[in-house]
N, C-alpha and C positions, 0 to 999 in steps of 0.2 A: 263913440269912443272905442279904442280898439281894444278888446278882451285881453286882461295881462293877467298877472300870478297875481296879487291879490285881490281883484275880481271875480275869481273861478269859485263857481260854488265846490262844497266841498266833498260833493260824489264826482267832481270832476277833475281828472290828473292831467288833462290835456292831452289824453292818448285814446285812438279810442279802441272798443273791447278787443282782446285778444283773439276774441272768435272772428272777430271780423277781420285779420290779419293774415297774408301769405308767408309762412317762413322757411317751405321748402327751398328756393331756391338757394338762402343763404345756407341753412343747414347743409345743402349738398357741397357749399361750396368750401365753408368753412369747417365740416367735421373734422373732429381731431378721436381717431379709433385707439383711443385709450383701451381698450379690452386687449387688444393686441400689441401694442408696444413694441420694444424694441429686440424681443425674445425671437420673433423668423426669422431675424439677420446674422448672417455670419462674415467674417475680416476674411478674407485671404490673403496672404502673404508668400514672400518667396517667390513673384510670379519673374521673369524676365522681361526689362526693358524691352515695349517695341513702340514703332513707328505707329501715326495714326494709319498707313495704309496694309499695317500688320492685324491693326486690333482684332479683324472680324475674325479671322482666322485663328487666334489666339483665342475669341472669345467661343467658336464653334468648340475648340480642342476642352477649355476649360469645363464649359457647358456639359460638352456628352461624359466628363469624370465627373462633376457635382452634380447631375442629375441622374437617379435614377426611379426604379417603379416603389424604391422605398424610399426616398424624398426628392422632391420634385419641385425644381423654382419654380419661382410665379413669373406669370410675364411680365416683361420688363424689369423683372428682378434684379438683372445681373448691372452693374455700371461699376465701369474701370475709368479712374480717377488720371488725367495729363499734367505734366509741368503748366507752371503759368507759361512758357511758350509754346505751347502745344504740340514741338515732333518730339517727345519722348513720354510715355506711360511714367506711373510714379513707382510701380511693380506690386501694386495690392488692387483687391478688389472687393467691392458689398455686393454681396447675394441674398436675398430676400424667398425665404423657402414659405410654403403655404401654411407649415403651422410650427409650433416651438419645439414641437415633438421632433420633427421629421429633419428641424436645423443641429438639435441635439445627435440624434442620428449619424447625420452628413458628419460631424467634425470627430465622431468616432471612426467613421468607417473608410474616410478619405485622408485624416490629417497623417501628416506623412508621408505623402503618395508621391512619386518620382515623376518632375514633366523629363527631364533629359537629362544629360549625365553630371550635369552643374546648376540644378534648376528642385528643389522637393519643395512644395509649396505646404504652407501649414494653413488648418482653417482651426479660426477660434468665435465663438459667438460673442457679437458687438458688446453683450453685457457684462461679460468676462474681462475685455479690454477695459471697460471703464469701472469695474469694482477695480482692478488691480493695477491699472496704469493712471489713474486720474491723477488729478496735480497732488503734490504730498507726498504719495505714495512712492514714488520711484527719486531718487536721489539723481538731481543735474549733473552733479559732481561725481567722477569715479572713485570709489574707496576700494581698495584692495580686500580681498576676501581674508575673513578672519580664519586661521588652521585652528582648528581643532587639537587640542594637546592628544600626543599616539597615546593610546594605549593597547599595548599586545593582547592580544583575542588567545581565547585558552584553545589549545588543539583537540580539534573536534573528533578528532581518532585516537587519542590518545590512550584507550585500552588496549589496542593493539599491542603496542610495547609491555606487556605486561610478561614479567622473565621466567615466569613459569608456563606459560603462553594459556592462560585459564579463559574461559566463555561466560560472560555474563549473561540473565538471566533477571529479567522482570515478574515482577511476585504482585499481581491485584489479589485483595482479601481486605472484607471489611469495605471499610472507607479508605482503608491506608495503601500505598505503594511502595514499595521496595526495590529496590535493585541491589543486588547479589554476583560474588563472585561463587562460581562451582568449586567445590574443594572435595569432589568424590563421594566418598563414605562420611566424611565428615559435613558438619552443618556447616553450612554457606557462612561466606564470608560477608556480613550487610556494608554495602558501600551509602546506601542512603536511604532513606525511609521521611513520609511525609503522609501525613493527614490530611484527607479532601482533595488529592492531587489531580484528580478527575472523576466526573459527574457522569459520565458513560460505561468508558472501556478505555483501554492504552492500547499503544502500537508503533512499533518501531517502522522507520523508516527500511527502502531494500537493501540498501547496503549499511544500517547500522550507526548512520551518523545522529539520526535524531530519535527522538524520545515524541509519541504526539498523544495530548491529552485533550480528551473530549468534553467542551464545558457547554451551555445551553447557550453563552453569549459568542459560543468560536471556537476553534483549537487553537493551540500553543503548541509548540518544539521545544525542545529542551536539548543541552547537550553540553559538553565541555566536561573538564571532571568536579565544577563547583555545579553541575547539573542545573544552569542558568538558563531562562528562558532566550531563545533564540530568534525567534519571529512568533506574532500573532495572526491570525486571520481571521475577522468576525465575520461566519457565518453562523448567524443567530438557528439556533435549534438544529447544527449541525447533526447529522443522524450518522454516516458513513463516510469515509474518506479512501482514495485511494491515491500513492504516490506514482510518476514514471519510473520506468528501470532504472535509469540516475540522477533521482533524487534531484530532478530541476524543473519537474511543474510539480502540480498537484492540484485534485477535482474534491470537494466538498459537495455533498449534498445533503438537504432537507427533503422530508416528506411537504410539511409544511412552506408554502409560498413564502419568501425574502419579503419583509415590510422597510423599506428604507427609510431613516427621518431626513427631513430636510438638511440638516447640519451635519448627515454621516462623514467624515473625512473619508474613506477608502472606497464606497461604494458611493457608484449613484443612484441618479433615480431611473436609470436604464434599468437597473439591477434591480428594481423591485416588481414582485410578483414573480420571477423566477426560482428553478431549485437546485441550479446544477451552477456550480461556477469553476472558471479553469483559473489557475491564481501560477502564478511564478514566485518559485522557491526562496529563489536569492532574495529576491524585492520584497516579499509578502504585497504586491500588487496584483489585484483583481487581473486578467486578461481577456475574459469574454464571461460574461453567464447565459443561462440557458433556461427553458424551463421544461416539464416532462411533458414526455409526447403520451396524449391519450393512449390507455392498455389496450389493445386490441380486443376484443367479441371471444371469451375462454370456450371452448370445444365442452360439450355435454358427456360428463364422467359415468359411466358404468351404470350409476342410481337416478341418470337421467338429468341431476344436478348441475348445473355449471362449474369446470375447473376452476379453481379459486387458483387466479394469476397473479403470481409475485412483480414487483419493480424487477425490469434487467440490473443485473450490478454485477461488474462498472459498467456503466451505460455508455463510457466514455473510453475506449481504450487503444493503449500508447502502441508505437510501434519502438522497436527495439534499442532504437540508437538516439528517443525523443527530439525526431526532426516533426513527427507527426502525432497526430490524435483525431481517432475514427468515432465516429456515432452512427447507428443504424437505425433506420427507419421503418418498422417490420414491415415487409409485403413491397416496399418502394425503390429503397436503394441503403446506402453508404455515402455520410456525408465526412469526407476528410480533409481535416485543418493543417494548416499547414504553423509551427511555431518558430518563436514567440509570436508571430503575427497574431494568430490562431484564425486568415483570412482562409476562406473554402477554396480547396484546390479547384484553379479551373473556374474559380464563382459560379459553381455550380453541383450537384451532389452525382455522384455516380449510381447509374442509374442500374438498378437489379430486378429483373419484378419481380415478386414474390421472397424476396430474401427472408431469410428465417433464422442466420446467424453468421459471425463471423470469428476468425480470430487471426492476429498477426504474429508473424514469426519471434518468435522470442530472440530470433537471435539473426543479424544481420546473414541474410543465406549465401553461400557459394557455390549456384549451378554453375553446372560444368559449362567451359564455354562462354560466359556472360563475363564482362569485368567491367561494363558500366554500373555504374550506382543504383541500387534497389533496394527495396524493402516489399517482403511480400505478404499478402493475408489470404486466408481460407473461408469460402462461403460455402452456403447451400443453399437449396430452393426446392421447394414440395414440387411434388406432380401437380400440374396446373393446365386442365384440360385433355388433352392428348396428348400434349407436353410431359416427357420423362423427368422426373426429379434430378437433380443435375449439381454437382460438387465440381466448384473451380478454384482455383489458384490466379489472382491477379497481382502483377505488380507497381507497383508505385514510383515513382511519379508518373511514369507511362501509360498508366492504366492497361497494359497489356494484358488477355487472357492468357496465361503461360502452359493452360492444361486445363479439361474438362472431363467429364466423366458423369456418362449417364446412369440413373441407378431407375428400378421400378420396383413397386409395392411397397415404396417406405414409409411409415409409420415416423419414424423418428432419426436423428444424425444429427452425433456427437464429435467435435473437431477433438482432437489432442496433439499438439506439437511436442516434436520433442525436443531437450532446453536447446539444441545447437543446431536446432531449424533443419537437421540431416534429412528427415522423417516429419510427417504428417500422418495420424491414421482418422481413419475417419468412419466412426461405430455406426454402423446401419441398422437399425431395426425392422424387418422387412413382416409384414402380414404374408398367413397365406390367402389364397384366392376368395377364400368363406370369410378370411378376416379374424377367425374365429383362436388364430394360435399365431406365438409370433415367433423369430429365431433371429440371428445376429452373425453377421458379416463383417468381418475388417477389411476397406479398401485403405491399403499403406501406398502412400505416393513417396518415391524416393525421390527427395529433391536435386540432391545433386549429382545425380546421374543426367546422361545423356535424355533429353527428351521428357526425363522426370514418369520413368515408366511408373504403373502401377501393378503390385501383389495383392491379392488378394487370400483371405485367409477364409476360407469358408467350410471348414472343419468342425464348427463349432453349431452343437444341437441347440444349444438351448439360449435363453435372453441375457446379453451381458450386463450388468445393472453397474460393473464396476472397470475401469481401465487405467492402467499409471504407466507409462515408459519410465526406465533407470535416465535417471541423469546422468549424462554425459557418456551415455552408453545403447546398445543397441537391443535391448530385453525388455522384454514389458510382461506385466503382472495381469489377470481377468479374474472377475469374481463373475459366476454365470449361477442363473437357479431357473428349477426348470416349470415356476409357476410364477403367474402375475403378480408381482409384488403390492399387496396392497398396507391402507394401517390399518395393523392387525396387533392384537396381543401377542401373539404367536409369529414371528418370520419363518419363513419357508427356509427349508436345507438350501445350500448353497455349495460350489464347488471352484475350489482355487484353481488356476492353470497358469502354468509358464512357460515362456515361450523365448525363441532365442535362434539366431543365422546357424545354417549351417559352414563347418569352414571349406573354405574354398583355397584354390591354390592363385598367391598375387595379391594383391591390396583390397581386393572388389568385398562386398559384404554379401554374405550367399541369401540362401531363401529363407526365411523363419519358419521353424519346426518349432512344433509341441514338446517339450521335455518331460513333465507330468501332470497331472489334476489331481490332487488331492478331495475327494467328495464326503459328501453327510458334515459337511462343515456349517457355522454359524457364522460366518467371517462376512464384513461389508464394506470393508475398508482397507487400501492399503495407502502404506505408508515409506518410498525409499529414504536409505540416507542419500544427504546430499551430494556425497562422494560415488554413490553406486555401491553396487556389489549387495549390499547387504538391504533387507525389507524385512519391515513387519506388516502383517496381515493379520490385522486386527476385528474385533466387535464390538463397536462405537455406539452409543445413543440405543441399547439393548436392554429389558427389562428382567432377561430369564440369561443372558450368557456373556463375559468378558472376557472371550478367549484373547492370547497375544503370543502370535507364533510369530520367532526369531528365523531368517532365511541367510542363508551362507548361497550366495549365485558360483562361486568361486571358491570351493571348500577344497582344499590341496590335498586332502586324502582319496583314498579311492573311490570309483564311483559308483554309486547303487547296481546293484543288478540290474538291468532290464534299461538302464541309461544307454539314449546313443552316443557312442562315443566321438563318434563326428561332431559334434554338438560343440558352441564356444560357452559351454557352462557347464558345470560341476554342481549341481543343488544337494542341499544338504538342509535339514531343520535340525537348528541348534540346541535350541531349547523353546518350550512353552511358558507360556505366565496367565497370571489374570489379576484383575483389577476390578474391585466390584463397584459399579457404577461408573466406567471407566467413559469420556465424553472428549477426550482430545488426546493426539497423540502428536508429540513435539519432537523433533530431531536438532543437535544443536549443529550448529554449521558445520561442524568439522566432522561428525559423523562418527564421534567417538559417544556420544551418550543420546539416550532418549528417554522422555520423560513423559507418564500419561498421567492425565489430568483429571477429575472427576467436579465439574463444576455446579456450583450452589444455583447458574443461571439454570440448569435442567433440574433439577431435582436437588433435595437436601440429606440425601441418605452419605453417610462417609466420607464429606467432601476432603478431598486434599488432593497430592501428588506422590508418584513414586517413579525414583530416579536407576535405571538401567545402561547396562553397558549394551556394547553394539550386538554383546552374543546371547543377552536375554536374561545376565546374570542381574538382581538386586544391590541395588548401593545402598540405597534410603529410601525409607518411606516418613510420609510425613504428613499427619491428619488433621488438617488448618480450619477451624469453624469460620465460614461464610467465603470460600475459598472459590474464587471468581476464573481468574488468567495467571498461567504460568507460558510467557514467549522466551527463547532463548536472542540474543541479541545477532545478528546477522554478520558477516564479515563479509568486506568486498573481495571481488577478485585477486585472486595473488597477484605479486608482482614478476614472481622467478616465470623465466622462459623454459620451454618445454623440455630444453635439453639440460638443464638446471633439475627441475622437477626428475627428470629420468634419474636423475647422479644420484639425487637425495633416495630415489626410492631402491637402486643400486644398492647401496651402502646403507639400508634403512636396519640392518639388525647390529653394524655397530652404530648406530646414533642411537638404539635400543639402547642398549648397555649403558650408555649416558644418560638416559632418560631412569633407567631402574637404579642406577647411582640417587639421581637425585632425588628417585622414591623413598629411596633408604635413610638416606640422610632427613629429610622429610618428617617420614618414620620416626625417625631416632629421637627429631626435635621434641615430637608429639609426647613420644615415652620419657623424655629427658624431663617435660614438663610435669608430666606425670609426678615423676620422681621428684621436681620440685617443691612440689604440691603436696606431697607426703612427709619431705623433710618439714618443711616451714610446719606444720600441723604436730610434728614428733616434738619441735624446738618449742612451739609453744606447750605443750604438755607438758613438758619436760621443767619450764618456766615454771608451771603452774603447781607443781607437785611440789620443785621446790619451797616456794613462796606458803604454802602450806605447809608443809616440813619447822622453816620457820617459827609460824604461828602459833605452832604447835610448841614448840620447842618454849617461846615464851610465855605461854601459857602455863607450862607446866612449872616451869622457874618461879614465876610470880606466883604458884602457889605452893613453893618449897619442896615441889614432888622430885626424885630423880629421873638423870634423862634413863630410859630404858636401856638395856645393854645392846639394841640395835644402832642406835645413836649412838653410844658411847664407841662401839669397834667401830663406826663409822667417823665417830672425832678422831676418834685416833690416829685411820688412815690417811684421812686428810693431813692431819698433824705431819703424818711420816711421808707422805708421796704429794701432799699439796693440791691433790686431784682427785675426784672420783669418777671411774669411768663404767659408766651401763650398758650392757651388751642386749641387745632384745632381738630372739631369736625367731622368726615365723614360720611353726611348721603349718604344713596344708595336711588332714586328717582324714579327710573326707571330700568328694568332688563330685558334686551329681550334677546331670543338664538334665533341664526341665523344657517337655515343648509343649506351647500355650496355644 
């Protein structure tokens, strides 16, 4: 009989052992690579209708843009999809890259990308398509998009209209922030104040529109006059910020690595483990992030120790007109983006070797001769072999070298532009031949001159430790001292110098001459107003000295003895100050006050602020326990044209007269109130005396007594005039000032 199912003994399944079975070949044939899924594919769209005797060619064109050495199809990856009659494409295509990483990659770095002038093809990953376009989800039927009810947005400059034209002023102390209008001698006017407003530090935007608070989960903007939050951006453990010249990117960075969760809405998971991100102002959308480049190998200090080297910051910096944003790579090159894309100019970094810094023109340049589109920046590079150490001027988008200039035996070189790109100087610290002493050189490149000659100032004996150009003018300030600066309890004597063209006959700017040095000083700091003309030269972050000397560049009286008078400057010290513990020194935009700070972050000895005019005279002081940051709030560029500006400053001693008008009246309010304040206080006394008079009066009735003959001629008066009127005379007796 033939063996059936219920004849089978019961160790027998009717299969036999599985050792004894081959199942390679089906396993090869049937595997389904579930580990990998459907996360290497990506859609492209956008492509153009071709023929099948197009496709190869279309697919070679596609190929060499989706493919590169940072994601790379697999073969036979690529398949473009035909009509059921086969002579037209459908205009999409699947691409199958070698891992999920490299697909995520591709639809960052390509989607968007132009095949021809009616053709941008978008690439998204297959997974993406089916979370958000799967059935349900997308509506057959077209529904008109719902508006949004308007609501007017408050005006984001809206201090400027202020009729007395006052500078506002951010106040960190405590936990709490403030913001203040300046009212001179008098105490600020508080426009707002908030508890816990930020967990770091504050900081105004460059031109003043925003308000930026540092919290551990992001910054916030703030602005408007209900001081509303404006955008967020979560960079978790944000450390530092720095915005472009107008206020339409901005770079965030951590020390700490980006941890992204799966669910983040605004970042992805590109963006984890990076520290730098470039984010767009308007959107509060990420644009690219980055993360730090290994610090270089620090040079061995004096004790033999390794230099203790800081992060670069900004490690990221704009070019003037924020078409671009540079990063440098020490020792390799200059990598610049190009925005909003933030794609590498050229896909590729410009190549420097040995770069050791840069910086770009603060302000769109105009050499002579040039009227194609540029923007330009300043490098340097060490002696590197037999090779001279070497400072160039290249410009952008061209990458042209515009000017070089060989230097030897330098030690060190410092860029300084100056704000309207005229000037570049470039601080050389040069060793002598033993190494053993150093001394310091200006080469000044005049940019918009023919050729972009360069001056050299080499007059100068000793180490310059300090440099500032006048804004929007042709002077610059040096702090020089004539021993190595090290930390010491003790800083070395130092010596101020000023410097300035001589005039020339014509439009041309002549050579820069020394005006004077001031020496045996303790000064480390200088500080212009923003308008020019005037500086202080101060002693910041000092243990033992808080000098603060007031400078007049331009003083219309006569001129010192021993001044040349060829000179386009008149100096003058106006006056001295000091400020003990003094740690920041603040100018408000308009160049009419300056305020120095003493903050609780250095030290906790006197902290507060005291508020000065531009000639060094005291307004206020004001001694704030836990007194952090005092920033004056920034203003943009005027609107009036040049020749506007000239008429105003023309006619600027009667618009005087209007101004001290409105002093007075001002003034008068003040004393008016005064007097307010002294009436209401007489009326209430006066009330109260009564009221007791009174009491008195009944008291004495109810116990049968007479009114006294002071009250009696005073009934009477009443009786006969209906009124009594008290005269209260105040004489002053005595007047002494006491000084504390």
């Amino acid at each position: 009989m033939a063996p059936g199912y219920d004849n089978l003994r019961e160790d027998d399944d009717g299969y036999d052992s599985a050792d004894d079975l081959e199942f390679d070949d089906l396993r090869e044939q049937h595997n389904v690579r579930l580990e990998e899924g459907l996360d290497g594919f990506v859609v492209v769209d956008g492509l153009p209708l071709v023929a099948p005797d197009a496709k190869a060619k279309l697919q070679k064109f596609l190929t060499g843009k989706l493919s590169t050495p940072a994601f790379k199809i697999k073969e036979d990856g690529f398949f473009m999809p035909f009509n059921k009659a086969g002579d037209k494409s459908e205009g999409f295509a699947f691409v199958e890259y070698q891992t999920p990483q490299q697909a995520i990659a591709a639809c960052k770095a390509v989607h968007g990308t132009p095949i021809d002038r009616r053709h941008t093809f978008g690439v998204n990953k297959i997974t993406d398509i089916d979370r958000y376009g799967r059935e349900g989800k997308i509506n057959e039927e077209y529904e008109p998009p719902k508006l949004d009810e308007f609501h007017e947005k408050e005006h984001l400059r809206w201090w400027l209209g202020d009729s007395n034209s006052r500078d506002q002023f951010v106040l960190y102390r405590g936990d709490g922030v403030g913001v203040y209008w300046n009212k001179k001698r008098d105490n600020p006017e508080q426009i707002i104040d908030r508890q816990h407003w930020t967990e770091k530090f504050v900081q105004w935007s460059p031109l003043g529109t925003y308000l930026a608070t540092i919290h551990i989960r992001g910054m916030q903007l703030w602005g408007g006059q209900s001081w509303s939050r404006q955008t967020r951006f979560p960079h978790p453990y944000v450390d530092l910020v720095d915005f472009s010249p107008n206020e339409n990117y901005l770079c965030t960075w951590s020390f700490r690595p980006i941890e992204v969760a799966e669910d983040d809405p605004i970042l992805s998971q590109d963006d984890d483990g990076k520290n730098y991100i470039i984010w767009d102002l308007s959107t509060g959308r990420p644009l690219r992030s980055f993360a730090m480049y290994d610090l270089a190998t620090a040079p061995e200090g004096p004790d033999g120790q390794p230099v203790k080297k800081q992060v670069p910051w900004p490690a990221f910096k704009w070019s003037a007109d924020d078409k671009y944003v540079a990063r440098m790579k020490e020792g390799e090159g200059i990598h610049v983006y190009e925005l909003p894309s933030m794609k590498a100019m050229d896909k590729k970094m410009v190549s420097i070797e040995g770069v050791m810094d840069f910086e770009w023109a603060p302000a769109t340049p105009q050499r002579d001769g040039v009227k194609a589109y540029e923007q330009l920046f300043c490098f340097w590079t060490p002696e590197i072999g037999s090779n001279p150490a070497k400072v160039g001027l290249m410009s952008i988008p061209s990458k042209e070298i515009v000017r070089t200039r060989n230097l030897f035996n330098v030690t060190d070189a410092k860029l300084h532009w100056q704000s309207q790109a005229a000037y570049v100087c470039v601080k050389v610290d040069r060793h002598s031949k033993s190494k053993k002493s150093l001394a310091t050189n200006l080469e000044i490149f005049r940019v918009r001159e023919k050729g972009v000659p360069v001056e050299v100032v080499d007059s100068i004996k000793d180490t310059v430790i300090n440099f500032a150009w006048e804004p929007k003018g042709d002077r610059f300030v040096l702090i020089t001292t004539a021993e190595v600066v090290m930390t010491t309890a003790v800083p070395p004597k130092t010596s101020v110098s000023f410097f300035c063209p001589e005039k020339i006959k014509g439009a041309g700017v002549g050579n820069f001459k020394h005006i004077r040095t001031v020496e045996k000083k303790n000064n480390n700091a200088i500080f212009w107003s923003p308008k020019g003309r005037f500086v202080v030269v101060a002693t910041v972050m000092s243990q033992q000295s808080y000098d603060l000397d007031f400078w007049d560049m331009d003083y219309e009286g006569d001129r010192q003895e021993g001044d040349n008078k060829d000179l386009t400057a008149n100096l003058v010290l106006m006056n001295t100050a000091d400020h003990y513990g003094v740690t920041d020194v603040e100018w408000d935009p308009t160049g009419r006050y300056v305020t120095t700070g003493a903050s609780v972050w250095k030290h906790t000895m006197e902290n507060g602020y005291q508020l000065f005019d531009f000639k060094g005279e005291m307004l206020r002081e004001e001694h704030i326990d836990k007194f952090k940051q005092l920033l004056w709030r920034p203003r943009p560029a005027t609107q009036l044209s040049k020749d506007e500006q000239k008429k105003i400053r023309k006619n600027l001693r009667d618009y005087s007269k209007d101004f001290e008008e409105q002093d007075r009246i001002e003034e008068d309010k003040e004393k008016g109130a005064i007097v307010d304040e002294r009436r209401r206080l007489l009326s209430e006394w006066m009330a109260y005396l009564q009221r007791e008079r009174e009491e008195v009066r009944e008291e004495r009735r109810e116990l049968g007594l007479d009114v006294d003959e002071e009250d009696k001629a005073r009934a009477e008066e009443v009786e006969k005039d209906g009124k009594v009127v008290e005269e209260i005379i105040e004489e002053v007796l005595d007047e002494v000032e006491e000084i504390v």
